[in-house]
C-alpha positions as CSV (number, residue, x, y, z in Angstrom):
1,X,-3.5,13.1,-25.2
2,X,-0.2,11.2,-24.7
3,X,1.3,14.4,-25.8
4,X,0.7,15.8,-22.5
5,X,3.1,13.2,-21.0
6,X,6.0,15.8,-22.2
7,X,4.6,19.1,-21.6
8,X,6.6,20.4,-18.4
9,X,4.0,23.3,-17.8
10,X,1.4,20.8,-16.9
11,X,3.9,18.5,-14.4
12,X,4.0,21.9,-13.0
13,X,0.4,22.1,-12.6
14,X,-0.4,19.0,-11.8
15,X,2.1,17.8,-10.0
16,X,2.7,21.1,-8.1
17,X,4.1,19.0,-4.9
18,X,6.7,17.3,-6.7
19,X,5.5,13.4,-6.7
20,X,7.3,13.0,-9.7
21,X,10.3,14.6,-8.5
22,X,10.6,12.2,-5.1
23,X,10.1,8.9,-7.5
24,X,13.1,10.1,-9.6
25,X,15.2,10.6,-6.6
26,X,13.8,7.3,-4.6
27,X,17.5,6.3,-5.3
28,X,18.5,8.6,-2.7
29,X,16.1,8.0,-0.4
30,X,16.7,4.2,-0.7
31,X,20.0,5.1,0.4
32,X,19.6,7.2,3.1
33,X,17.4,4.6,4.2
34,X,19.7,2.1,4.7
35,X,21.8,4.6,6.6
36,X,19.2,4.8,9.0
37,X,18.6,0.9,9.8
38,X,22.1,0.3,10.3
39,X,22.4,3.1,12.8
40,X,19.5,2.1,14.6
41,X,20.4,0.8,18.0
42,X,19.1,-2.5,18.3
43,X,17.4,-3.8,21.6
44,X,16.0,-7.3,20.7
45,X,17.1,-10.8,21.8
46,X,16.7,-12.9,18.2
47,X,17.5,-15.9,20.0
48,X,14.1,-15.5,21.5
49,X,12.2,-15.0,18.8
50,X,10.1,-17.6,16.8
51,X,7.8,-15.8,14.6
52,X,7.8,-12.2,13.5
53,X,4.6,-9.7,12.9
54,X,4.6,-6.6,10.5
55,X,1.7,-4.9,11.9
56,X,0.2,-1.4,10.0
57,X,-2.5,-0.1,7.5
58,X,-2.2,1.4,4.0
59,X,1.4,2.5,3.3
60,X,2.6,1.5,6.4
61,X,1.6,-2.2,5.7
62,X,2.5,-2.5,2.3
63,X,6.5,-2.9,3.4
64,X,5.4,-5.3,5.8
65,X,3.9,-7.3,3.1
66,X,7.2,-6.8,0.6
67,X,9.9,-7.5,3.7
68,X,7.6,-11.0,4.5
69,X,7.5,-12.2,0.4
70,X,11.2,-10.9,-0.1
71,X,11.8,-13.2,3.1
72,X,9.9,-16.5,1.4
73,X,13.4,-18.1,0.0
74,X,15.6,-16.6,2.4
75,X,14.4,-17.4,6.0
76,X,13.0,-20.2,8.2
77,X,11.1,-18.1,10.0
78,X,7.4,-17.6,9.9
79,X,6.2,-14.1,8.7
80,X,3.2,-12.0,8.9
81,X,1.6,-9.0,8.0
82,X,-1.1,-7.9,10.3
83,X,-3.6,-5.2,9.2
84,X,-6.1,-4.5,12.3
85,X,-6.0,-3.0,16.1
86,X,-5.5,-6.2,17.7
87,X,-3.5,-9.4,17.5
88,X,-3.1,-13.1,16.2
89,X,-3.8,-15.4,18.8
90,X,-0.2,-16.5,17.8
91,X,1.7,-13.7,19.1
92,X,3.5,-13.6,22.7
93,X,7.1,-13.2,24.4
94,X,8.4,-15.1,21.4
95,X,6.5,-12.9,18.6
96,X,8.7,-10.1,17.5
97,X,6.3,-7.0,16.3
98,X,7.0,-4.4,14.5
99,X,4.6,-1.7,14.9
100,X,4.8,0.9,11.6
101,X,3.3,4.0,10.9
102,X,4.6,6.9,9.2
103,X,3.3,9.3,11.1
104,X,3.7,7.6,14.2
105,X,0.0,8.2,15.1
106,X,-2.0,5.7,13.3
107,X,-4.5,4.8,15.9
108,X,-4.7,0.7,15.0
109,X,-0.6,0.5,15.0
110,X,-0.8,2.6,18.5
111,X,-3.0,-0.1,19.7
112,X,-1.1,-3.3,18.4
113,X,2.0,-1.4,20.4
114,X,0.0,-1.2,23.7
115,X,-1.7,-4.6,22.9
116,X,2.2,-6.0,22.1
117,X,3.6,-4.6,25.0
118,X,1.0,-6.5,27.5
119,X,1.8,-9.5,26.6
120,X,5.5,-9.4,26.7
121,X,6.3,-9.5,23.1
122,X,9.9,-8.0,21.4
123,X,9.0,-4.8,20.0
124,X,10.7,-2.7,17.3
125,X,8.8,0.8,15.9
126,X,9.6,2.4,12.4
127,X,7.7,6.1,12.0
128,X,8.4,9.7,11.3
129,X,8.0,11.1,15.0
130,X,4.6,10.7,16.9
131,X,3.2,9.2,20.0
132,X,4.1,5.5,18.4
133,X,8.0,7.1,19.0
134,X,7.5,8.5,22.1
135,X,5.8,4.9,23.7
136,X,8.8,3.0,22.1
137,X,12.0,5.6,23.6
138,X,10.1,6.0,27.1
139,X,9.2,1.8,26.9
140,X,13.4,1.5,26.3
141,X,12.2,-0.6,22.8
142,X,14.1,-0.4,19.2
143,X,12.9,3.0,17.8
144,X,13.9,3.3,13.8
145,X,12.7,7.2,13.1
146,X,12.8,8.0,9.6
147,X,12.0,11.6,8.1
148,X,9.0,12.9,8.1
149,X,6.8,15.4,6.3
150,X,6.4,12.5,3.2
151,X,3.0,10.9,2.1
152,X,3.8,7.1,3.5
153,X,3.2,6.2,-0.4
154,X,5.9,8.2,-1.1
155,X,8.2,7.0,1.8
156,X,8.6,3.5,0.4
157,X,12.0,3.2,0.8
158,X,12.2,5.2,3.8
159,X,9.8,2.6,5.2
160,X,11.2,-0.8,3.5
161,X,15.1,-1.1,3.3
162,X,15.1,0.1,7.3
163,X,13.1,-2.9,7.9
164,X,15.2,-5.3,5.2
165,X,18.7,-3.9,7.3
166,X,17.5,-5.1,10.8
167,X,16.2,-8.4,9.6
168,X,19.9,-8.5,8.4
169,X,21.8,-7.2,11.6
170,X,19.1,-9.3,13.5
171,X,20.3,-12.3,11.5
172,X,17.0,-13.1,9.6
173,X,18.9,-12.5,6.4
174,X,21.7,-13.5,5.0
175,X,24.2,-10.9,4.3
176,X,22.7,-8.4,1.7
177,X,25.1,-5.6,0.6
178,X,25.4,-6.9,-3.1
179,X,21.6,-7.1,-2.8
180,X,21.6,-3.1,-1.9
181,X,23.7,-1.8,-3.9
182,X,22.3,-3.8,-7.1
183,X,18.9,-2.2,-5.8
184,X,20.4,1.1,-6.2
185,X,21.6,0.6,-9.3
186,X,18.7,-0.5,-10.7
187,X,16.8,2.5,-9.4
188,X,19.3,5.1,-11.6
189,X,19.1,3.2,-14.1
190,X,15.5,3.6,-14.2
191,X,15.2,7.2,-13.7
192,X,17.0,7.5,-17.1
193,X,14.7,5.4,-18.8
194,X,11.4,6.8,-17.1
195,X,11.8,10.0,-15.7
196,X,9.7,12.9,-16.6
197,X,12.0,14.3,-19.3
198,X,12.4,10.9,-21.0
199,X,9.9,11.4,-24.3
200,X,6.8,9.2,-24.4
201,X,8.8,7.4,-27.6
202,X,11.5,6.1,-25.6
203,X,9.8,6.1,-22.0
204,X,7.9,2.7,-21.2
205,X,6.3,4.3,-17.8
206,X,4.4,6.7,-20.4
207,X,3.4,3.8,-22.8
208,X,2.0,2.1,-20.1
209,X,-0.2,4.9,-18.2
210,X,-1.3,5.7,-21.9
211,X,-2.4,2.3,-22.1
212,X,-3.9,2.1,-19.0
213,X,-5.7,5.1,-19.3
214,X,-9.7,4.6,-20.0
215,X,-9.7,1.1,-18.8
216,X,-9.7,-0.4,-15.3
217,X,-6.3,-1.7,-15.2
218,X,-6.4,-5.7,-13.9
219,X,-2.6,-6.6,-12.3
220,X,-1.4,-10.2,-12.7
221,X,1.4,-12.1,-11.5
222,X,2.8,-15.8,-11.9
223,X,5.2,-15.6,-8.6
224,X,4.2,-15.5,-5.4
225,X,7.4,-13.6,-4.6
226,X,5.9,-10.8,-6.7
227,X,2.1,-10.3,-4.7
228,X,3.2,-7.9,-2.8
229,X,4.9,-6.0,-5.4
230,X,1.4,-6.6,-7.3
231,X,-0.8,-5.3,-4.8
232,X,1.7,-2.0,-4.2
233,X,0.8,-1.2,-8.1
234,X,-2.9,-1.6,-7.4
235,X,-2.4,0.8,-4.9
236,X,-0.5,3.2,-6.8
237,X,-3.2,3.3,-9.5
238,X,-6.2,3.8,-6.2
239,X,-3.9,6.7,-4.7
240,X,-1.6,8.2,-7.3
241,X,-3.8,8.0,-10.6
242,X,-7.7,8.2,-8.8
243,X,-9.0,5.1,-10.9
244,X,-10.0,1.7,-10.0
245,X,-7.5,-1.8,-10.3
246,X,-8.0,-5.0,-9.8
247,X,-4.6,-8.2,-8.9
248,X,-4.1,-11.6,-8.5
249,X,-1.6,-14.3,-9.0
250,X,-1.2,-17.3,-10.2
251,X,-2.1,-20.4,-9.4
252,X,-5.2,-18.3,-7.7
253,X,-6.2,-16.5,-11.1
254,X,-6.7,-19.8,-12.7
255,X,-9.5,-20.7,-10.7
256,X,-11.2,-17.2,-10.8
257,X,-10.2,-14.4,-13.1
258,X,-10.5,-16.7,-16.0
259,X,-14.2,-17.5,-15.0
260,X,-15.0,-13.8,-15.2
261,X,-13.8,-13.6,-18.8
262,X,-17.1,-15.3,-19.7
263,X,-18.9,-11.8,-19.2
264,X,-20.4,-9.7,-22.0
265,X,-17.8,-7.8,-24.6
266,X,-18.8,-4.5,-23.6
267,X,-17.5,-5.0,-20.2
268,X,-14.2,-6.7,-20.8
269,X,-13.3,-4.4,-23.4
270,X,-12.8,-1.7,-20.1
271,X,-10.4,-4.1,-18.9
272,X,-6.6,-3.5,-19.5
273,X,-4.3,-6.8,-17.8
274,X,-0.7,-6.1,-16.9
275,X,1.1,-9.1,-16.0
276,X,4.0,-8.7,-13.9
277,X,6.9,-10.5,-14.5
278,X,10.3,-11.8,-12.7
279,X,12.5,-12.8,-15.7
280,X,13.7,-16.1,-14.3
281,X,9.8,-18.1,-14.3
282,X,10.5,-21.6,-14.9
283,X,9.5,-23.7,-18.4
284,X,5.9,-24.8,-16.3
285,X,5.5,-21.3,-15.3
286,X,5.6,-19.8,-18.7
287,X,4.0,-22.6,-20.1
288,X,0.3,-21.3,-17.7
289,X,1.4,-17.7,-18.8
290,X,0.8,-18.3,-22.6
291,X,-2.4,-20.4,-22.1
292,X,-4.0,-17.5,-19.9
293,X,-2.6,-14.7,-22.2
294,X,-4.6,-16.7,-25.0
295,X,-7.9,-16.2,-23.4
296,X,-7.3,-12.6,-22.1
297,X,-6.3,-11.8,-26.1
298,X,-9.3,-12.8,-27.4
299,X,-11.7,-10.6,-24.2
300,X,-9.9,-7.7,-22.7
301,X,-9.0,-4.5,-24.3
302,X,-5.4,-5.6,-24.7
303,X,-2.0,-7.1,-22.3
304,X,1.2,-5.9,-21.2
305,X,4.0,-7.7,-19.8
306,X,6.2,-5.4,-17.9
307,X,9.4,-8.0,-16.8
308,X,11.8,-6.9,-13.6
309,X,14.8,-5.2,-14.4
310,X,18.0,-6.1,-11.9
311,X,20.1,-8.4,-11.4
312,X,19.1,-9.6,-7.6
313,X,16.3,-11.1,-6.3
314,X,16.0,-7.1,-4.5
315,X,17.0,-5.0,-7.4
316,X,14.4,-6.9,-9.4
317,X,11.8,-6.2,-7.1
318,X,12.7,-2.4,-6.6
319,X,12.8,-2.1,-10.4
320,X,8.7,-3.1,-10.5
321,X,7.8,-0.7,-7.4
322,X,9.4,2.2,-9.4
323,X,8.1,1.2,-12.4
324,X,4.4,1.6,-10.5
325,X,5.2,4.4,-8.8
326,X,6.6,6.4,-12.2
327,X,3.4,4.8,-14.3
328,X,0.5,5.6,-11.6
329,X,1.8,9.4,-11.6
330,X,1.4,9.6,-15.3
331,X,-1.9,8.4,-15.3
332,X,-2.6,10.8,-12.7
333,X,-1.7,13.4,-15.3
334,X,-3.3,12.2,-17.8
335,X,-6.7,12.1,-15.8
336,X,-5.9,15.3,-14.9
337,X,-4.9,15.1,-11.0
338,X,-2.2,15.9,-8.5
339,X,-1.1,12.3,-7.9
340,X,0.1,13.6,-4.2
341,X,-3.8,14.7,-3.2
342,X,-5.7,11.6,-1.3
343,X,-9.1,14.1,-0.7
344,X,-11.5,11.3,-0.3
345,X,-9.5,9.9,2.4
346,X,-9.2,12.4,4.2
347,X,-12.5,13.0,3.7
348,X,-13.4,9.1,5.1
349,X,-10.7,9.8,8.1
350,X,-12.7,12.4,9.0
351,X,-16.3,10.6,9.1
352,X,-14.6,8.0,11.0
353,X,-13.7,10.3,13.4
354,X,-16.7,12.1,14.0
């Protein structure tokens, strides 16, 4: 089976929309990205603002979530991700929104916009065209358009280094250029080490889908820098690969996860944990880490510690989104699916809808 991991004819077949191909090349797009937030014309008054609100669903929300924990040790200022069509009580004239969506229609991120926009708050869109770029040009509001004609999974950094640049330029962040271009680094670096034509031997991205695949993959992390980053490989497995996961983080997992090892063998044996690491957890930190690993070695099918490449707090974080994004695919091919097909929600869309 793993052999299948190097056959091009089937990356061909089941990949035929090139996935595979945009993950190797996110170093590009990552680029380009930052291009685009630092031409965006900004029309917000940060003296004004007090707290800021990512507001969008699925792919659109996940950057929200990784700008906001990226944030934790850098800014003052409070941060939240808002997944819904309406708003925290919280948010006024001194609330700066970003409303995101890729495709610029997403009906709950139109309505946070409208909702946003009655009460006077800052507002700043990101998207790929739509009716969420019309309202923001015709409303005279900061309008960040990125290309289009991507799955938002696939537009990560399309989506996430625009919004890291104007929390920058808007003075949120410290200056972050060494940050970006470490990020970047990072990201070529990886594609030699887990790109498609790298052998399953010498390519850890393989080693891990083939580990994964057969169990329900359980996602673990001991910082809560890294949740967001945790959840986005969740997600990867849900929408790339077609197969259940499971995350936490510590201290949470301590109180819960390890409660649920006391079910029967046959169950736990479907269970595969990989625990995420930064590379820098403190003496304490590691201390939990090897205590937990103890009980999940002696219940679960097996562990695997996968530790951040980089050499920035940013290039460290990129390095475990590709690392998800190149592992998830695999897995899709393995199971035998295009990794870029999402039929059952399209499928739900359209229930909703009708």
């Amino acid at each position: 089976m793993k052999h299948c991991l190097d056959n091009p004819d089937l990356l061909n077949v089941l990949d035929p929309l090139g996935m595979i191909s945009i993950i190797e090349n996110m170093d590009k797009q990552c680029e380009h990205a930052i291009e685009i937030g630092y031409a965006t014309e900004l029309k917000v008054d940060p003296s004004k603002v007090k707290n800021i609100l990512f507001s969008g669903v699925g792919g659109s929300a996940i950057v929200g979530d990784l700008v906001k924990d990226f944030m934790l040790d850098l800014s003052s200022t409070p941060v939240l991700t808002n997944r819904d069509y309406s708003l925290p009580k919280f948010v006024g004239p001194e609330t700066l929104v970003f409303a995101i969506s890729y495709s610029g229609n997403s009906e709950e991120t139109l309505s946070v916009y409208n909702r946003a926009k009655s009460i006077g708050a800052q507002i700043i869109t990101l998207s790929s065209g739509g009716q969420l770029k019309k309202m923001s040009e015709e409303d005279g509001n900061t309008t960040c358009i990125i290309p289009a004609n991507l799955q938002p999974r696939a537009a990560i950094g399309y989506m996430f280094f625009p919004l890291l640049v104007l929390m920058e330029r808007l003075g949120f962040l410290p200056y972050m250029h060494d940050q970006y271009t470490d990020a970047i680094a990072t990201l070529r670096k990886l594609k030699n080490q887990l790109g498609f034509n790298i052998p399953y031997k010498q390519n850890p991205a393989k080693q891990v889908a083939f580990e994964i695949y057969g169990h329900v993959p359980m996602f673990l992390t001991s910082t809560k820098k890294l949740e967001s980053v945790t959840l986005r490989w969740k997600q990867q497995i849900n929408e790339n690969s077609k197969a259940l996961a499971y995350w936490n983080s510590f201290p949470e997992l301590n109180l819960y996860e390890v409660t649920g090892l006391e079910m029967p063998d046959e169950f736990l044996k479907n269970i595969h944990v990989i625990h995420l690491l930064e590379g820098n957890e403190s003496s304490h930190i590691l201390e939990q880490i090897s205590k937990i690993h103890e009980l999940y070695d002696f219940s679960v099918n097996s562990v695997t510690k996968i530790t951040a490449q980089g050499n920035t707090s940013l290039g460290k974080l990129i390095s475990l989104l590709s690392f998800s994004d190149f592992a998830s695919a695999y897995l899709a091919i393995l199971y035998g699916f295009d990794p870029t097909e999402i039929k059952y929600i399209h499928y739900i869309k359209k229930q909703l809808i009708t």
